[in-house]
C-alpha positions as CSV (number, residue, x, y, z in Angstrom):
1,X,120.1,73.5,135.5
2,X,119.4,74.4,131.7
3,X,122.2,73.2,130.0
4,X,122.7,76.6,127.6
5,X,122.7,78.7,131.1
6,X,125.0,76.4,132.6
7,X,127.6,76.1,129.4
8,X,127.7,80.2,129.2
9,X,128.2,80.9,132.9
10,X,130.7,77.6,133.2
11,X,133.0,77.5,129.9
12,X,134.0,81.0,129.2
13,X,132.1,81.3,125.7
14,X,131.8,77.6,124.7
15,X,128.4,76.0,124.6
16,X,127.4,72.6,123.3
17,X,124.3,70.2,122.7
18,X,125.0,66.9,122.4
19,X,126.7,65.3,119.1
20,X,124.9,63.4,116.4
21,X,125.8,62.1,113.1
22,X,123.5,63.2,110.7
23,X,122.1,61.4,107.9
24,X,124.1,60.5,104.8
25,X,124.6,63.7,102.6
26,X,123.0,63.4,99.0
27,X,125.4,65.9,97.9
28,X,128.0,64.4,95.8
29,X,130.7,66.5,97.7
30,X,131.2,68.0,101.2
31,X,129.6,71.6,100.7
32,X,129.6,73.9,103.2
33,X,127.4,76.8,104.1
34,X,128.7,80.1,105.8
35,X,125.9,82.7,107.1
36,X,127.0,85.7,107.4
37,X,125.3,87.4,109.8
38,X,124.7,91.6,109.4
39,X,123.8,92.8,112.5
40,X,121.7,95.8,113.3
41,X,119.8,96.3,109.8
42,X,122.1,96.6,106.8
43,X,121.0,99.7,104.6
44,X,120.1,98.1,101.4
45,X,119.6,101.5,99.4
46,X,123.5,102.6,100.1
47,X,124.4,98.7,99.3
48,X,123.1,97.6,96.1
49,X,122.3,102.0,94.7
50,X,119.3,102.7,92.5
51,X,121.9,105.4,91.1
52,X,119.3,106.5,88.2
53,X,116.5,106.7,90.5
54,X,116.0,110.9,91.4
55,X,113.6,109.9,94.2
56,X,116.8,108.1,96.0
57,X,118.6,111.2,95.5
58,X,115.5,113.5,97.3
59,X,115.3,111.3,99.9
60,X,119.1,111.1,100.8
61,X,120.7,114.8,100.0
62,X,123.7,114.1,102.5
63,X,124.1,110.3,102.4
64,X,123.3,109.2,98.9
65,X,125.8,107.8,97.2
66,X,127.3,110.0,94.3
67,X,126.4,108.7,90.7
68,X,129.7,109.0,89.5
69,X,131.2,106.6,92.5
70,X,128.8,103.9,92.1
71,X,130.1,100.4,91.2
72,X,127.7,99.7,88.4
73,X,126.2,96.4,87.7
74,X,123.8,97.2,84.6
75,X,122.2,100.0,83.9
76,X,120.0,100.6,87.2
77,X,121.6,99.7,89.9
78,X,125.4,99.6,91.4
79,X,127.2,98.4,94.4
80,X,128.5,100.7,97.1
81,X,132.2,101.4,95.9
82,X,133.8,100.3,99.2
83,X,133.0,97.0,97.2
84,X,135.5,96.9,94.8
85,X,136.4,93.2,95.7
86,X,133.2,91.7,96.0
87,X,132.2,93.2,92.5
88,X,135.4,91.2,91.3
89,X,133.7,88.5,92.3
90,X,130.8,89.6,90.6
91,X,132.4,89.8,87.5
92,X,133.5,86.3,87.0
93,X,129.9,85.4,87.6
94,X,130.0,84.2,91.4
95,X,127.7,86.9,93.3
96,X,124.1,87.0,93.1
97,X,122.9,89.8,93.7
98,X,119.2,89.5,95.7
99,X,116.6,92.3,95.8
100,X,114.0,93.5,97.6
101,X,114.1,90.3,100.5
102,X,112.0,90.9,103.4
103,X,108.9,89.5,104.5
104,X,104.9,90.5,105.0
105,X,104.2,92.8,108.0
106,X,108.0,93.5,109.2
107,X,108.4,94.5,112.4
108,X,111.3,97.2,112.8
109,X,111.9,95.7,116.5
110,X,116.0,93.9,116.4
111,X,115.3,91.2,118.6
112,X,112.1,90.2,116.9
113,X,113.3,90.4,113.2
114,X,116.1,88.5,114.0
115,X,114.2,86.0,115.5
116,X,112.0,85.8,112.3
117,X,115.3,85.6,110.2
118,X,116.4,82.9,112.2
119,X,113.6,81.0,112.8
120,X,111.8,81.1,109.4
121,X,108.8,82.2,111.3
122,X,105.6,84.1,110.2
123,X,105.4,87.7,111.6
124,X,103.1,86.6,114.3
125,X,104.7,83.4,115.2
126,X,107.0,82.8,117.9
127,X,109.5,79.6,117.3
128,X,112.4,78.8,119.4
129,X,114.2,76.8,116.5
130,X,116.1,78.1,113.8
131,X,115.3,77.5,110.6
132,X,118.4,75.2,109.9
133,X,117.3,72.7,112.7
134,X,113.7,71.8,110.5
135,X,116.2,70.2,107.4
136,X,114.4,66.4,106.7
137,X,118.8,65.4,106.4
138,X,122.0,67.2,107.2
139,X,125.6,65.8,105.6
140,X,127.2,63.6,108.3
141,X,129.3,65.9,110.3
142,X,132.4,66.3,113.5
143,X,130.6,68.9,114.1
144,X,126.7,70.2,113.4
145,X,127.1,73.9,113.1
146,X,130.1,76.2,114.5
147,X,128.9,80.1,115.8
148,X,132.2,81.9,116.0
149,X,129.9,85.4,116.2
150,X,126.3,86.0,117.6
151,X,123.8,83.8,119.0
152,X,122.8,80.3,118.1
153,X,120.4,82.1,115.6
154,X,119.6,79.6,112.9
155,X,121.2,76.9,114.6
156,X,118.4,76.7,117.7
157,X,117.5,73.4,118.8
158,X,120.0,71.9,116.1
159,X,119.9,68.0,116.9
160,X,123.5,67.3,116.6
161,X,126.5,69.2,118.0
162,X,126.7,73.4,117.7
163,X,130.1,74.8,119.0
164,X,129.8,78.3,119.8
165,X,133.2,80.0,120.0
166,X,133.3,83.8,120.8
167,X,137.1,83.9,121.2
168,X,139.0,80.7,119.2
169,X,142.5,82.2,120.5
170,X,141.4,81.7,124.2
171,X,139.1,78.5,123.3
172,X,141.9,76.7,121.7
173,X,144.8,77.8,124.4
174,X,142.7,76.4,127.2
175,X,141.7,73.3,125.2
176,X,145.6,72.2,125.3
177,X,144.9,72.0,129.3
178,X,141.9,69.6,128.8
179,X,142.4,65.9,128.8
180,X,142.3,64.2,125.5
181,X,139.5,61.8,127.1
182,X,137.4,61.8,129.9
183,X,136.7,58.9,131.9
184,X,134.0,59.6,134.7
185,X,130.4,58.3,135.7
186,X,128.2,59.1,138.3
187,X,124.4,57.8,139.4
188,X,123.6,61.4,140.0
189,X,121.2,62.3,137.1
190,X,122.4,66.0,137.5
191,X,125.9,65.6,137.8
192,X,125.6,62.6,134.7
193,X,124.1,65.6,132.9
194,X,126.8,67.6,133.4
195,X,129.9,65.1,132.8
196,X,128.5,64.6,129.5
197,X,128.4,68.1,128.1
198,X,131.8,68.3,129.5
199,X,132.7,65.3,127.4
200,X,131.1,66.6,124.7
201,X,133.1,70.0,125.0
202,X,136.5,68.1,125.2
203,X,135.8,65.9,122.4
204,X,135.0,68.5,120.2
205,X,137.9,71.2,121.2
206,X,140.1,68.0,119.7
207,X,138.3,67.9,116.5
208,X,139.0,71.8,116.2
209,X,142.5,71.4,117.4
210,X,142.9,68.9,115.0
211,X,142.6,71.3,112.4
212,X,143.5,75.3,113.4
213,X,146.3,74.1,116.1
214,X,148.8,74.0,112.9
215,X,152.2,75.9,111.9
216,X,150.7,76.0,108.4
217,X,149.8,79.1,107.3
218,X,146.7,80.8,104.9
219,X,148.6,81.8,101.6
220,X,146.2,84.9,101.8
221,X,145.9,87.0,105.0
222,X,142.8,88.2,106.6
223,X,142.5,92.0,108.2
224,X,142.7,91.9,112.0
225,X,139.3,93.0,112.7
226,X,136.8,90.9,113.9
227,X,134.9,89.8,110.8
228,X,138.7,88.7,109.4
229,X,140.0,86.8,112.5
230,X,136.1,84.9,112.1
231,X,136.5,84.5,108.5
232,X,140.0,83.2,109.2
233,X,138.9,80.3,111.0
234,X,136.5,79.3,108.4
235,X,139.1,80.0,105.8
236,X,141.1,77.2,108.0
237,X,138.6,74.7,108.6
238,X,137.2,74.8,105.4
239,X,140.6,74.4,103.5
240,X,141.5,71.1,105.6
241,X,138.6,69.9,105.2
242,X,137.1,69.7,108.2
243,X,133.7,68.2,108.6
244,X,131.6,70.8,109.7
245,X,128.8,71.7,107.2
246,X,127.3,74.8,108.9
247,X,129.7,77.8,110.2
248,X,128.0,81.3,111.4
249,X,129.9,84.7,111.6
250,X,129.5,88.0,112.8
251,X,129.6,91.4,111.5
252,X,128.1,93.8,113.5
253,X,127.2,97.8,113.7
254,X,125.1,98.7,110.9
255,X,122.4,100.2,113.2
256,X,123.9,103.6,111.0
257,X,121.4,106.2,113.0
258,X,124.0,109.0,113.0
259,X,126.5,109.5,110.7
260,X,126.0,106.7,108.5
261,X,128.3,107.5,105.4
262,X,131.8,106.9,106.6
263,X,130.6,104.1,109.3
264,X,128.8,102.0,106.2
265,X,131.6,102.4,104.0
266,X,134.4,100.8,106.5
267,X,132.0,97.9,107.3
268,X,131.0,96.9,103.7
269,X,134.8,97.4,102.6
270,X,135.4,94.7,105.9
271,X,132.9,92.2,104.5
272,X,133.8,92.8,100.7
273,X,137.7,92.0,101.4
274,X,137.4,89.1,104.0
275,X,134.9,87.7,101.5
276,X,137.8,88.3,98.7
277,X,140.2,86.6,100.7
278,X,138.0,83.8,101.9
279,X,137.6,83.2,98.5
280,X,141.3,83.1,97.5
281,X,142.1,80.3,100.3
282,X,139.4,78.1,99.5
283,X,140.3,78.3,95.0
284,X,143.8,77.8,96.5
285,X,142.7,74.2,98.7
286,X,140.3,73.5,95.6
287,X,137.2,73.9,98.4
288,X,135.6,76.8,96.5
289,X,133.1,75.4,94.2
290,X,131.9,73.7,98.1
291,X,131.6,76.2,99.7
292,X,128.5,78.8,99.8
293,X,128.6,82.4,101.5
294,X,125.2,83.9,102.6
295,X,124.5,87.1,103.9
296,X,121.5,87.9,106.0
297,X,120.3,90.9,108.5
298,X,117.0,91.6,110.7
299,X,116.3,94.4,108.2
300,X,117.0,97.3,106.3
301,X,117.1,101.2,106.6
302,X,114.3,103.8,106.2
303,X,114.1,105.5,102.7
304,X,114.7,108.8,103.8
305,X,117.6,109.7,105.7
306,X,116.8,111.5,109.2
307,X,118.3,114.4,110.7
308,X,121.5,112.9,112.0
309,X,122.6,112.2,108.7
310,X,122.0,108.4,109.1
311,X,119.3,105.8,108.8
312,X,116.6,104.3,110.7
313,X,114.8,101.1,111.4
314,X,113.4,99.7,108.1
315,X,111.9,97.2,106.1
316,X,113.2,95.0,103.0
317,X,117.0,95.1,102.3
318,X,119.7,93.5,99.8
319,X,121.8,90.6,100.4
320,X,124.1,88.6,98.5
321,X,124.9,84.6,97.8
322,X,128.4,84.1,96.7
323,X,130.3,80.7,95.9
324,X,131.8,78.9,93.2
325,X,128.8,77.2,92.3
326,X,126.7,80.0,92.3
327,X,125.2,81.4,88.9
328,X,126.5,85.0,89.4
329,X,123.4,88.0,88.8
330,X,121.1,90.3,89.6
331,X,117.7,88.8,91.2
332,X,114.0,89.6,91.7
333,X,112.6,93.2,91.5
334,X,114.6,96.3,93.4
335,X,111.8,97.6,95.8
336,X,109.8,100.8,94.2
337,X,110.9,104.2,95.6
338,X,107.7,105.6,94.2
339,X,105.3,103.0,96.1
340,X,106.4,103.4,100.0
341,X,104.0,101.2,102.6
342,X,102.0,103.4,105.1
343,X,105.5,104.1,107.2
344,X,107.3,105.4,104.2
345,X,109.4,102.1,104.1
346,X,109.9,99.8,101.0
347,X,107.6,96.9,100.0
348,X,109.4,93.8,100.1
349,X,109.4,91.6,96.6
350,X,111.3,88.4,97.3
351,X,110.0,86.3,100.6
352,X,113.4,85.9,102.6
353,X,112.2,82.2,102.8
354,X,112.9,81.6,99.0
355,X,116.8,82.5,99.7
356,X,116.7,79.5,103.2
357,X,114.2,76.5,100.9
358,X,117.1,77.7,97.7
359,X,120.1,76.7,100.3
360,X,118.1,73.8,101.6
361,X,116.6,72.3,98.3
362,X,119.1,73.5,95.4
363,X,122.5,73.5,97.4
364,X,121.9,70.8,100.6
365,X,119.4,68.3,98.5
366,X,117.0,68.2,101.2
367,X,113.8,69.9,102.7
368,X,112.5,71.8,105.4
369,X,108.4,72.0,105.9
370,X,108.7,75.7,107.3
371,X,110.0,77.1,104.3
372,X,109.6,74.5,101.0
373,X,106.3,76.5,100.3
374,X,108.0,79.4,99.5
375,X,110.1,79.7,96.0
376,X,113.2,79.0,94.4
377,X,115.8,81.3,93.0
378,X,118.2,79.9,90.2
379,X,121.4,80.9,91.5
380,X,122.2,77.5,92.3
């Protein structure tokens, strides 16, 4: 039986591959990198606004956001103001601010953009591994990567352990009922198969035990929706240093086709505060300046608004890098308004492959041969 099919249908939301110790970090300290995953194409335009461009304004009448509400960065361009908290951030020089990323030939299809986010792949490639599984060296680890929202995504085909946790309340309540060791053999090559991902799952619900199955308590609370209760875990991991170098989250439902305006607004005002309060936990355990937020998404929104008063499938986007290490700014070119591809839809100007070889190169010390072609930003 494949072993993914058999985890998913067997343990309730918990899958595991066997795991490795990586090789020795070069990084002089544990850092740790949290993807933050947008799903269903984040609408870059009402993100990051071009609020002096008139040709935003034409193409939006009912959505656009109003000039006079805009969060401004400089003297083009302005965050969403249900971002009050991550232009804070901003403030103190710990967001960069990435335009334009996309990629050549996008495809507008959420299954196969995401797949080319997640596997580094070329538009007419089809790779099964993510893009975080090709690293030449990963730091040495408890566990290799934690999904606690989504797929495995960048984590596919990851040599080393991957937890995937879709509820951690339910995961860690039924790993009090699992012995603390397992002691069982067999000369069945199937059922050997299957005693050792069992293993594997028990071992590592004790490593996350270890850490989350505390009385102590987050000095800053997260909001009890389910980006917060994600970002909560992290917060808790990260701040007792647990040794788990890659963690994933979710964020779902900005496929805005109808009735974007007040949908958008709740769900950036969700990921600017749990980033706020992620960030107050982890200055508070000194884990900050370790610790590197990345947002991603399979694409953005169409220029013009359509006749439900929301947004469809698009092209190049806006996301955002935020850590204590990071060099805080505005990046690369906004997309043109005035020069549309054939579809009406924006022409990428960063490659989204520059943002993945930055993390791998500048932030991990190491390389990946899918993506070290590609260029560096400086925001590390």
């Amino acid at each position: 039986m494949d072993r993914r099919k058999f985890l998913k249908s067997g343990f309730a939301g918990v899958g595991m591959v066997p795991a490795l110790l990586y090789g020795a970090s070069k990084s002089a300290g544990y850092r740790y990198t949290v993807l933050i995953e947008l799903g269903g194409g984040n609408d870059g335009l009402n993100t990051l606004v071009p609020y002096t461009d008139s040709e935003y304004y034409r193409a939006r009448p009912n959505i656009a956001i109003d000039r006079k509400s805009v969060i401004k960065l400089d003297s083009r361009v302005g965050l969403h103001p249900s971002m009050k908290e991550l232009a804070k951030i901003y403030r103190v020089g710990e967001v960069a601010v990435l335009q334009g990323v996309g990629y050549p030939h996008p495809n507008r299809s959420h299954f196969r953009s995401i797949d080319i986010w997640n596997s580094a792949s070329n538009w007419n490639e089809y790779l099964d591994s993510g893009w975080i599984s090709t690293l030449d060296s990963r730091p040495v680890s408890e566990i290799g990567s934690l999904v606690l929202g989504g797929e495995y995504g960048p984590f596919a085909k990851l040599k080393s352990g991957i937890l995937s946790i879709q509820n951690p309340s339910a995961f860690l309540n039924r790993s009090k009922r699992m012995p603390a060791q397992i002691y069982m053999s067999a000369n069945n090559e199937y059922l050997k198969h299957l005693l050792e991902v069992e293993k594997e799952i028990v071992e590592s619900s004790w490593v996350l035990r270890r850490y989350l199955d505390s009385d102590k308590e987050l000095r800053f609370k997260f909001p009890r929706h389910g980006l917060g209760r994600e970002m909560e875990i992290v917060a808790r991991l990260i701040g007792e240093s647990a040794r788990i170098p890659f963690m994933k989250v979710y964020h779902g439902g900005f496929d805005t086709h109808c009735s974007q305006s007040a949908k958008h607004a709740r769900l950036l005002k969700e990921l600017s505060e749990s980033i706020s309060i992620l960030r107050r936990n982890l200055v508070l355990s000194g884990k900050w300046k370790d610790t590197l937020i990345v947002t991603y998404s399979e694409f953005g929104r169409r220029v013009e608004e359509n006749a439900c008063k929301g947004t469809d499938h698009g092209t190049a986007s806006v996301h955002f890098a935020i850590g204590g290490s990071v060099k805080g700014g505005i990046y690369g070119v906004y997309p043109s308004l005035d020069f549309l591809d054939d579809n009406g839809d924006l022409v990428y100007t960063d490659d989204f492959r520059t943002l993945y070889n930055t993390i791998a190169q500048k932030w991990l010390s190491t390389k990946s041969k899918r993506v070290s072609k590609y260029g560096l930003y400086d925001f590390i």
